[in-house]
MIZA-432825 format. One line per field, with one value per residue (C-alpha): x, y, z. Coordinates in pm, 1 decimal. Example, Ala and Ser with C-alpha at 12.3 -4.5 7.8 and 13.67 -1.06 7.14 Angstrom:
BEGIN
px = c(1230.0 1367.0)
py = c(-450.0 -106.0)
pz = c(780.0 714.0)
***
This chain:
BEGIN
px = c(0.0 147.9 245.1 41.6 244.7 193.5 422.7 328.1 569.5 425.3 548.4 648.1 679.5 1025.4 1384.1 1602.0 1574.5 1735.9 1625.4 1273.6 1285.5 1443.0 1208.9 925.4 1131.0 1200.4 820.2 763.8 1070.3 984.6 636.5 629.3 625.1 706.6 1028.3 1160.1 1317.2 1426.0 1445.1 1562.7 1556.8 1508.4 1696.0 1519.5 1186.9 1196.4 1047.0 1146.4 976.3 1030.7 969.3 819.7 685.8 534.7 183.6 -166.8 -212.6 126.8 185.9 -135.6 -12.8 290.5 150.2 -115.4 213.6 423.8 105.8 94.1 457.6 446.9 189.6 364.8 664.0 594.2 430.0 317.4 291.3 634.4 725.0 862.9 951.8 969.6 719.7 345.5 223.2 -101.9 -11.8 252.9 213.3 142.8 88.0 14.3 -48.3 -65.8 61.3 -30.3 282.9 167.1 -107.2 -361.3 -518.1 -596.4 -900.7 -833.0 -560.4 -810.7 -1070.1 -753.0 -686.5 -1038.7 -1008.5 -699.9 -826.7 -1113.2 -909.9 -633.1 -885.1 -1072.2 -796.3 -543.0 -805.1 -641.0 -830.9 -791.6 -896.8 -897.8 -743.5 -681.4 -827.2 -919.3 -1113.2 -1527.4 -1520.9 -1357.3 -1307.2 -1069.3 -829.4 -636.7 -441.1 -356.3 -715.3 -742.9 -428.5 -547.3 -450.7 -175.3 -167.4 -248.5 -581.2 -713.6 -935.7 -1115.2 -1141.9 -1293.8 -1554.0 -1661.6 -1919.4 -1781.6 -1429.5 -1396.8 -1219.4 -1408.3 -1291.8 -1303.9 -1427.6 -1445.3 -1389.3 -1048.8 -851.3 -509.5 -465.6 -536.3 -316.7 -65.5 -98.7 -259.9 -437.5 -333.3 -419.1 -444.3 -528.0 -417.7 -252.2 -59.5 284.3 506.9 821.8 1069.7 1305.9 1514.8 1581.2 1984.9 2028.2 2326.6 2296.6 2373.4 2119.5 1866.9 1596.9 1650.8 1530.2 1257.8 1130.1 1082.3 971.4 698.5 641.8 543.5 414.8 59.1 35.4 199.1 290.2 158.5 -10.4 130.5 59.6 286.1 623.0 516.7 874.0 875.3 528.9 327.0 82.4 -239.2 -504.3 -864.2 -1164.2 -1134.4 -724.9 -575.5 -320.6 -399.2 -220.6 -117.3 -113.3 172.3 153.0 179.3 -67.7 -72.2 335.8 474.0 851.6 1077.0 1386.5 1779.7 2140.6 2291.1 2713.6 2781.1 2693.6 2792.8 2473.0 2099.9 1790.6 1421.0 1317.8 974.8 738.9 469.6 205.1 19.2 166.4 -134.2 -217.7 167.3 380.0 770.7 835.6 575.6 714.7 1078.2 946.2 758.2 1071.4 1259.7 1039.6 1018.9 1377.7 1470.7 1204.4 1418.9 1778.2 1889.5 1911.5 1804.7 2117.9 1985.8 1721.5 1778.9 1549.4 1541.3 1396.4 1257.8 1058.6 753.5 850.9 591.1 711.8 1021.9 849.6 614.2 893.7 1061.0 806.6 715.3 1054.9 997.3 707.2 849.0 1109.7 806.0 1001.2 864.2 783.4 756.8 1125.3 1207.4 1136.6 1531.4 1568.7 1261.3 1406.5 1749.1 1582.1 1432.2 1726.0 1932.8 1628.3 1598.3 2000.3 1908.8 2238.0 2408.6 2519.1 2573.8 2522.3 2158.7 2114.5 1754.5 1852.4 1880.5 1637.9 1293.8 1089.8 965.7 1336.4 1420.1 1133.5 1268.2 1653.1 1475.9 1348.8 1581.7 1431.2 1634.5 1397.6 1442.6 1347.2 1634.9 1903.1 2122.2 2073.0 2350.4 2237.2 1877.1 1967.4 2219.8 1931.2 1691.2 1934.3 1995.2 1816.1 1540.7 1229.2 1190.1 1221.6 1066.3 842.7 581.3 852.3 991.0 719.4 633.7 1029.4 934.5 603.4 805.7 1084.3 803.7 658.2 1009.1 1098.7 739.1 811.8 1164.5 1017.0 742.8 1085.4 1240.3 961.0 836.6 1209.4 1303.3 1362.1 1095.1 803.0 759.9 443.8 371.8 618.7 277.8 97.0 436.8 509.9 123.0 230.7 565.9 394.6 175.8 408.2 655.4 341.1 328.4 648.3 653.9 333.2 493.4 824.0 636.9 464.3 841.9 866.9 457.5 477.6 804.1 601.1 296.5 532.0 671.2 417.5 261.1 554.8 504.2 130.4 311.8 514.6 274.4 139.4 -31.2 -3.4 -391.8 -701.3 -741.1 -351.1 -376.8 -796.9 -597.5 -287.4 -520.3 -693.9 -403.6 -248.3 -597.7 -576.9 -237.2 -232.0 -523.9 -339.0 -42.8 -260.7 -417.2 -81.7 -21.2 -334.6 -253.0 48.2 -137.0 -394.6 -80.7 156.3 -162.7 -184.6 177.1 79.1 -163.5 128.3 379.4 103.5 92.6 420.4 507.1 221.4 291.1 631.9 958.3 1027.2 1409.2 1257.7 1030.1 1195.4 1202.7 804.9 799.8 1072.6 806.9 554.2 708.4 828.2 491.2 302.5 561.6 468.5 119.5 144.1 409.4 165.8 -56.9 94.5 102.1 -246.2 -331.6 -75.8 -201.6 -505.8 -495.2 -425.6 -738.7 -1011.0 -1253.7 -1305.8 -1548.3 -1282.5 -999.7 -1222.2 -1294.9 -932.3 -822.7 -1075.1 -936.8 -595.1 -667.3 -895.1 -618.7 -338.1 -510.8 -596.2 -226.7 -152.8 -389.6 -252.5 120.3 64.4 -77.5 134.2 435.3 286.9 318.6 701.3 756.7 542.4 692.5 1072.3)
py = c(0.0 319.8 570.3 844.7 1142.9 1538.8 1749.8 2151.0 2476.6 2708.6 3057.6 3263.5 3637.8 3660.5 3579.2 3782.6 3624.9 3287.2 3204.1 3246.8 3055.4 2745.7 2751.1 2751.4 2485.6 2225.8 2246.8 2083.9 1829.5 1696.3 1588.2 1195.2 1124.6 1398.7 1537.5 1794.8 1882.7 2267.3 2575.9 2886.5 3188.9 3520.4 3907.7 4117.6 3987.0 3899.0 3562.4 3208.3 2918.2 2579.1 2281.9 1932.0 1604.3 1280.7 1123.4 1344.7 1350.3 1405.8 1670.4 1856.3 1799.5 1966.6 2276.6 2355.6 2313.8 2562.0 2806.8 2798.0 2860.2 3159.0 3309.1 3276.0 3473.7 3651.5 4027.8 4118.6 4501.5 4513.6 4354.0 4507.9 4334.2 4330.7 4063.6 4070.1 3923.2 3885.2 3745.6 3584.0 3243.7 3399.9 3140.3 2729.6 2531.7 2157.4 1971.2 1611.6 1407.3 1055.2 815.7 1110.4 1389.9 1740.8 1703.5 1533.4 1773.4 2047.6 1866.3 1898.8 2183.7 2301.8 2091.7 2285.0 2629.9 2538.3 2424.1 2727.6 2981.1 2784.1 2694.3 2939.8 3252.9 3308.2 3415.0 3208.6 3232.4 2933.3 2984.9 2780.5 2444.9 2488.5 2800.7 2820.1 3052.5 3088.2 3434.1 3347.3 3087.6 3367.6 3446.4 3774.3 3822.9 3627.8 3930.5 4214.2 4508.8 4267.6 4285.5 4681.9 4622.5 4353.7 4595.2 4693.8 4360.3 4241.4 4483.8 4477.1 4236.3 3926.1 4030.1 3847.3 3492.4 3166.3 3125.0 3293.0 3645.9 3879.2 4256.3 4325.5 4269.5 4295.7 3872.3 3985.1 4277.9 4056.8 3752.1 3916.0 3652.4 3317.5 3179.6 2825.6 2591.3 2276.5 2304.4 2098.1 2024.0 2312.4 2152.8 2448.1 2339.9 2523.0 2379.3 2446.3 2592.3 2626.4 2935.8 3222.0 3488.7 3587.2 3731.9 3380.5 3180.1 3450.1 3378.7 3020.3 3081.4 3307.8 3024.0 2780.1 2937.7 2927.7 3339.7 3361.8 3684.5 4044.0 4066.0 4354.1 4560.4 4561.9 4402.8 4094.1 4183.9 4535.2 4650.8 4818.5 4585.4 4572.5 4615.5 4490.8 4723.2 4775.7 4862.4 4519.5 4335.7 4109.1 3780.9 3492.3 3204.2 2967.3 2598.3 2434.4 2505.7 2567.4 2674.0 3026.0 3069.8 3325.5 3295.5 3452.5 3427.2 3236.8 3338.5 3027.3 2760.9 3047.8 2966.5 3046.1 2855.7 2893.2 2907.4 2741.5 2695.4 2379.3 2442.7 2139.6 1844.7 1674.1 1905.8 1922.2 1649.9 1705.6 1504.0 1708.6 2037.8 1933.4 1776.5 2107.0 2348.0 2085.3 2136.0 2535.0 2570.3 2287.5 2606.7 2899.4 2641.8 2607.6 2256.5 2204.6 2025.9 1941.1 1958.9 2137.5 2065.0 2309.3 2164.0 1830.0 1626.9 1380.9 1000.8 990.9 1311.4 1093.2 733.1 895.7 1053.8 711.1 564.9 798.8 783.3 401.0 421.3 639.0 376.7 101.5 -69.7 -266.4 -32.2 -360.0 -284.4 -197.8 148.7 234.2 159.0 359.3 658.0 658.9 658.1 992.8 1130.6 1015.9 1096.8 1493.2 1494.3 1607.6 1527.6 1801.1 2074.1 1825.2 1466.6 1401.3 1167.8 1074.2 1016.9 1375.2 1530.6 1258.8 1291.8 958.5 859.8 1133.1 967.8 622.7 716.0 827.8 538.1 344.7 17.8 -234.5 -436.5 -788.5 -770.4 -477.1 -725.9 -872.5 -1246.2 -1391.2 -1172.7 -1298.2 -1659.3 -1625.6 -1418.9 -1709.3 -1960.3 -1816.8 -1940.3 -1690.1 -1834.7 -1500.2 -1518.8 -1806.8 -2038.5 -1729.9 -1496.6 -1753.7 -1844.4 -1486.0 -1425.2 -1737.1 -1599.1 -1257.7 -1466.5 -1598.3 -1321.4 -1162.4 -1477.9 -1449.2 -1093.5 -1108.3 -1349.9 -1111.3 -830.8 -1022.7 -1097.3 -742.2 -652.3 -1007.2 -926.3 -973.6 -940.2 -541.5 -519.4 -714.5 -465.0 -335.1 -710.8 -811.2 -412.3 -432.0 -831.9 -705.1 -441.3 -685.2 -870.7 -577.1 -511.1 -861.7 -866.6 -560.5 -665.1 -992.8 -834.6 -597.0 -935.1 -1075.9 -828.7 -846.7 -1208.6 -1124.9 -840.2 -1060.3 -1308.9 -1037.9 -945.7 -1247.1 -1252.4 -959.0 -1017.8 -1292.4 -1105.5 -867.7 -861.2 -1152.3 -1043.3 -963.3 -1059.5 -748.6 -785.9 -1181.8 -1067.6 -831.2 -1010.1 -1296.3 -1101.3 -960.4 -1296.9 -1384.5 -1070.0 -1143.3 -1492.8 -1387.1 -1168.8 -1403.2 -1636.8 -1325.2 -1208.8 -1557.3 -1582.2 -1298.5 -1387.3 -1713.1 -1475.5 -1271.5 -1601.5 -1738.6 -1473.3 -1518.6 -1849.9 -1755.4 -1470.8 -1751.0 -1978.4 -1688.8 -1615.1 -2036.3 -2015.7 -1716.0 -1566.8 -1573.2 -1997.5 -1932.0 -1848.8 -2134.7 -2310.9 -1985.9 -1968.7 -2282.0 -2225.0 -1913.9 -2141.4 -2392.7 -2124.8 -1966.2 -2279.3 -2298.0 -1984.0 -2097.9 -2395.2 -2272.7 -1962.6 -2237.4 -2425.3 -2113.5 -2021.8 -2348.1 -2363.8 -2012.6 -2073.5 -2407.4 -2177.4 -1967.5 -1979.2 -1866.2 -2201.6 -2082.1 -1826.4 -2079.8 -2321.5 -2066.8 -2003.9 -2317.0 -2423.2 -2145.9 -2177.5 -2569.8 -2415.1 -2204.4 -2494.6 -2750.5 -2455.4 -2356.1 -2717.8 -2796.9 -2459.2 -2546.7 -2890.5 -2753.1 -2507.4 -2795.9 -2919.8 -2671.3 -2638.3 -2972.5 -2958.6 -2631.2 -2746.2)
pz = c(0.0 -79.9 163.8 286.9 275.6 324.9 291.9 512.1 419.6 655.5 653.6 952.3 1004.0 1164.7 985.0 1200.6 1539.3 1547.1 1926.3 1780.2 1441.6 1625.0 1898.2 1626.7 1424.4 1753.9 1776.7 1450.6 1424.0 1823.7 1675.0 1620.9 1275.1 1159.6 923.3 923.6 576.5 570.6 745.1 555.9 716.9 519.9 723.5 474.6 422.4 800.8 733.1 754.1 524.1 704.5 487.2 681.5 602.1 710.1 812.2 781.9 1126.4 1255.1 970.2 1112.9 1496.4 1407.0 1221.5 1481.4 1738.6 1536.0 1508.4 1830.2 1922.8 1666.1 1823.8 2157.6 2045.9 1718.8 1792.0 1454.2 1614.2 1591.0 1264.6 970.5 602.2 232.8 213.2 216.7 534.3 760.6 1057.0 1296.1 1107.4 746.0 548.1 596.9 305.8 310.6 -56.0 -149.6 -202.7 -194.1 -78.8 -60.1 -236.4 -316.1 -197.1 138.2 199.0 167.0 423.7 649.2 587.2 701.8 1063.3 1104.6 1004.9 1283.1 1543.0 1523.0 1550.7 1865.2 2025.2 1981.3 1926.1 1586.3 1313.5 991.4 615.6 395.7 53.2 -252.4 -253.7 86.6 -28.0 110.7 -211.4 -559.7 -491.0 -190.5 -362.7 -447.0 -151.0 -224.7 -166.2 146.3 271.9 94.4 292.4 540.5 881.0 893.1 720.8 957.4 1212.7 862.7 753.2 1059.6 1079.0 663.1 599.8 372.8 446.2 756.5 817.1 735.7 1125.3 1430.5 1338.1 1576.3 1635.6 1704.7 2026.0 2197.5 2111.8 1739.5 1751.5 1867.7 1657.3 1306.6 1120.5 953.4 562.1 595.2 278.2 28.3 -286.0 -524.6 -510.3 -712.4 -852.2 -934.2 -1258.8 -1471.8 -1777.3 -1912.2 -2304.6 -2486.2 -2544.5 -2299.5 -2492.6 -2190.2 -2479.0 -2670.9 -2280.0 -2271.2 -2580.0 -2510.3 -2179.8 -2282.0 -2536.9 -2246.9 -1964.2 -1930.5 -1924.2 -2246.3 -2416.5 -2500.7 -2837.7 -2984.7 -3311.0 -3590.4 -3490.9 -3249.7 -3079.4 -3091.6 -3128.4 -2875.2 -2647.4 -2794.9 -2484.9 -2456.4 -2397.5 -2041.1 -2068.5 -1988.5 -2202.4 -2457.1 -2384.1 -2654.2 -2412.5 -2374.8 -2458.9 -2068.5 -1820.9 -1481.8 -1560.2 -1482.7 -1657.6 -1706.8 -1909.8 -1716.6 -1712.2 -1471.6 -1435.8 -1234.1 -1526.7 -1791.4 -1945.2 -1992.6 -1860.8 -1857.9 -1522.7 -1460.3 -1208.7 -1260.4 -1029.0 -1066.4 -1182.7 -1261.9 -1524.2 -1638.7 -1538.2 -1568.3 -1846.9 -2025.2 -1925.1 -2081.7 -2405.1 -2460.7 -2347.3 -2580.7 -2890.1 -2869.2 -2831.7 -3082.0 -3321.1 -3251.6 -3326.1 -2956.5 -2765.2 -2404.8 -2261.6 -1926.9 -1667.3 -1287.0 -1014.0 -752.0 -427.1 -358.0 -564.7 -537.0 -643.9 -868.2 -1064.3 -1187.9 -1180.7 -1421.8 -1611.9 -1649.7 -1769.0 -2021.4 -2215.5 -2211.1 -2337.3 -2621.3 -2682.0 -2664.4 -2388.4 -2097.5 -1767.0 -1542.7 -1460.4 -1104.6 -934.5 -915.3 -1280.8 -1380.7 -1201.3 -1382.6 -1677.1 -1623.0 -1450.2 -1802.9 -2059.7 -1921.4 -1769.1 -1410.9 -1330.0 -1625.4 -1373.8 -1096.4 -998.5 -909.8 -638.7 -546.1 -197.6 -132.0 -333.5 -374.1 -45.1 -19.3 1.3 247.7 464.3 376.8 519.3 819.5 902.4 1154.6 1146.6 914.5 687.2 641.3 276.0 230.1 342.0 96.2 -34.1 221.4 524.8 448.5 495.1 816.2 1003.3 930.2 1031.3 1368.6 1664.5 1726.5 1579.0 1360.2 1042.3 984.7 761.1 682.9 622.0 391.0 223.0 132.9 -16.0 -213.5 -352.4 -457.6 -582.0 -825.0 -907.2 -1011.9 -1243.3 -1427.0 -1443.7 -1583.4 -1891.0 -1930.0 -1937.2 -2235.2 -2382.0 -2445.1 -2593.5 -2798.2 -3178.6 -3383.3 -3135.2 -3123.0 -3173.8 -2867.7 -2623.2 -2455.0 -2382.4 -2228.6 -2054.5 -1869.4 -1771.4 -1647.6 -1448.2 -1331.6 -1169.3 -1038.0 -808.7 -730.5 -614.5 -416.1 -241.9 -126.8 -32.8 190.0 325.4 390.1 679.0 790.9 834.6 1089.3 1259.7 1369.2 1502.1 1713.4 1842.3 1930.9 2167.7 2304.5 2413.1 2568.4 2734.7 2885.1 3287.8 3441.7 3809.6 3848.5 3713.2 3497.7 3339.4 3313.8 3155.4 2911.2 2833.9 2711.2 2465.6 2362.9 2277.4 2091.2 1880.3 1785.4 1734.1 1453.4 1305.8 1257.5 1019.6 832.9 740.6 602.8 439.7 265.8 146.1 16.0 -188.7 -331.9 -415.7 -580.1 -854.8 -944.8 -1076.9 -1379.6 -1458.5 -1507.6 -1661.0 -1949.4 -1980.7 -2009.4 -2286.0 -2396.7 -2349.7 -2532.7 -2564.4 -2468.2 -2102.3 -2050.3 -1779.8 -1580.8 -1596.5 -1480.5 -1187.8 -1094.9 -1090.6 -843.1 -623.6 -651.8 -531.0 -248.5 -149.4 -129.3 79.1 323.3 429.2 466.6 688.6 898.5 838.3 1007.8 1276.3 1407.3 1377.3 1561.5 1871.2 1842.7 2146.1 1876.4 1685.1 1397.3 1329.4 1354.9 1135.7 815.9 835.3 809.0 541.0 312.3 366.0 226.1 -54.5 -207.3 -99.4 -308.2 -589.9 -626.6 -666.9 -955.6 -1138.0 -1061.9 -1219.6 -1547.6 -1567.7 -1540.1 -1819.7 -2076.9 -1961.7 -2025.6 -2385.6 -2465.7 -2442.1)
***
């Protein structure tokens, strides 16, 4: 299941004070679950961005914390900056990354908005997808007027916050208002052009962006901006929507880039963005030479990306993640100025790296089998049976893999690409069951392991066993359900697939059906332990269902190896 990630980049009105910002920042990073990517700091703005990730729920903990904390120290009566601002916590947009949406986000949003202005007596408006109207998206509307045209604000009907309206007061005074909402992630790239002509970028930047150019009269360079009947510009639009671009200099590369901002990546994905930058300059005889993201970036931004380009060159994207990744990084050369790791700039690794818990299925093939072979009864046969069952699903996969690129059989590279895809999630799902099946045995020892001195503990230690115990022959169950599918991928790739590979369907297959009956065996064996004997009874009967239907698939499957070599 994937991940469900948010990632928050409030803004704060104070840059100068660094007792104050880290105070504000500790807030956030001593939340659980919570990550805390970036803190930059700005003297003449007076205003510090801070950049965090993680869970829904922690992500929204740790914003309301850091509202809080703001409005503890910040006194907007006696700040001064360059930038627009409202309130002591100015700004506090949550973003999608993975595992959720827009929409959610925005929900969020909304429960936050609520709770800051109940709990903390701070006034908020909602803005962008968050927004109660369409009017209020905008959020220069939502801080029209800053934090000197609050009393006014306040006291105009339908300029007042969606929450916590009220005439003004000292805690106001004190803490302005906050603009709290959802919107998409914004990936920052600049794309690198041999050419170091700043009106030549333009040009192809006002190509692009969704804004576009002025239509002028005469000269469409020179000419004079031809304006509409109320006095505003005509615009030509640009080709990408939802992009903003500009087109500069940049002395330390001794080159020119466009400059682009994709607000919503659903509408424009990256790949999109580049092939259209590529075309326009490719028009006007310059070359993009490379691709420079500024920031972090969502997984799915490059996945995507990878894909794409494989899809161009009609090759299989049942390949795995890493590989699909350094695709994109090669096809758009994100690594051109300097070496692009995706360790240090894709979130969902960030998060990963975080994480200090060592995964069975991460260790290596020879570490894998010395950790079962130890004398702790974890890993064992579930765990096992589960690496078995993904060890399956990688062999069908692989023959679906050359398959989809073996001479002579183009026109089938999308039949074998969707089977290969098919089984990379096969795989993944198993692998993830590698370490599940490890967990439940875990903590079926540490129900056991709980209180028995009175009635109450020795009451609650018992169901605690139970409810463990029946999750250690879901897990397995599951893994049944998941080795089971492998089989009809390695039936069609035995039938199927390229004939040099046959064997290696039929090794899937073997190792697929292993997979099968070994969770089984654990099905049953945890079950057998069950006080609830219905319960333990279903359990048992489909663990023996798909056990005897993994055999009668295996065996037929065996059969077209052996006809087929």
């Amino acid at each position: 299941m994937e991940r469900r990630i948010v990632e928050c980049v409030p803004n704060f009105s104070e840059g100068r004070n660094e007792e104050t910002i880290k105070q504000i920042a500790a807030e956030i990073s001593g939340t659980p679950g919570v990550t805390l990517l970036n803190v930059d700091p700005g003297e003449a703005t007076n205003r510090t961005v801070i950049t965090f990730v993680g869970e829904p729920e922690a992500v929204v903990e740790a914003a309301f914390r850091a509202v809080r904390k703001a409005g503890e120290l910040i006194d907007m009566r006696q700040h001064h900056g360059a930038h627009p601002r409202i309130g002591a916590t100015d700004v506090l947009p949550l973003i999608p990354v993975s595992g959720i949406t827009l929409e959610e986000c925005a929900a969020l949003s909304r429960d936050l908005a609520r709770r800051i202005a109940d709990e903390l007596r701070i006034p908020c408006y909602c803005y962008e997808a968050a927004a109660f109207t369409e009017r209020r998206r905008n959020l220069a509307v939502c801080r029209a007027g800053e934090y000197e045209g609050i009393p006014k604000k306040l006291s105009t009907p339908g300029e007042e916050p969606d929450f916590g309206s009220r005439p003004m007061d000292d805690d106001i005074a004190r803490t302005g208002c906050t603009v709290v909402g959802a919107r998409d992630f914004l990936i920052a790239v600049n794309f690198n052009l041999n050419t170091t002509s700043t009106r030549r970028a333009n040009a192809i930047a006002f190509d692009v962006r969704e804004k576009g150019r002025p239509r002028r009269e005469g000269n469409p360079i020179t000419g004079t901006p031809m304006k509409d009947a109320d006095g505003n510009t005509i615009m030509i639009p640009g080709t990408l929507k939802k992009t903003k671009a500009i087109g500069w200099f940049i002395d330390e590369y001794g080159i020119a880039q466009v400059s682009m901002n994709i607000t919503d990546i659903n509408t424009t994905p990256l790949h999109k963005a580049f092939d259209e930058v590529c075309r326009c300059a490719q028009l006007r005889g310059i070359r993009v030479t490379g691709t420079e993201i500024v920031g972090l970036v969502p997984k799915r931004a490059l996945v995507e990306a990878g894909k794409y380009f494989l899809e161009k060159q009609h090759r299989s994207t049942g390949i795995p993640e890493r590989d699909i990744i350094d695709i994109a990084i090669h096809s758009m050369g994100l690594s051109d100025l300097r070496p692009f790791n995706p360790r240090e700039k894709v979130i969902e690794y960030l998060l990963e790296d975080e994480d200090k818990k060592k995964r069975l299925a991460d260790l290596s093939v020879t570490a894998f089998a010395e950790e079962t072979s130890r004398e702790s009864p974890a890993p064992g046969g579930g765990t096992i049976s589960a690496y078995m069952g993904a060890l399956g699903a990688a062999l069908g996969t692989m023959v679906a893999n050359l398959s989809s690129h073996k001479a002579g059989w183009d026109e089938r590279w999308e039949e074998f690409s969707r089977q290969a895809d098919e089984g990379q999630q096969l795989m993944a799902e198993l692998l993830h069951l590698v370490d599940e099946d490890t967990d439940a045995f875990n903590q079926i020892m540490a129900a056991f392991g709980m209180p028995k001195g009175t009635e109450e503990e020795r009451t609650a230690r018992s169901a605690a066993i139970q409810a463990a115990t029946l999750h250690a022959a879901e897990v397995p169950l599951r893994t049944m359900k998941a080795a089971l599918r492998v089989l009809p991928l390695c039936e069609r790739m035995a039938r199927d697939g390229n004939p040099n590979s046959i064997s290696d369907a039929g090794v899937g297959a073997l190792a697929a059906r292993s997979a099968v009956l070994g969770a089984g065996l654990n099905v049953c064996i945890n079950a057998s332990s069950l006080k609830d004997r219905t319960k333990a009874d279903m359990l048992k009967a489909e663990a023996e269902r798909l056990m005897a239907e993994a055999e009668k698939q295996e065996k037929a499957i065996l059969e077209l190896v052996k006809n087929g070599m």
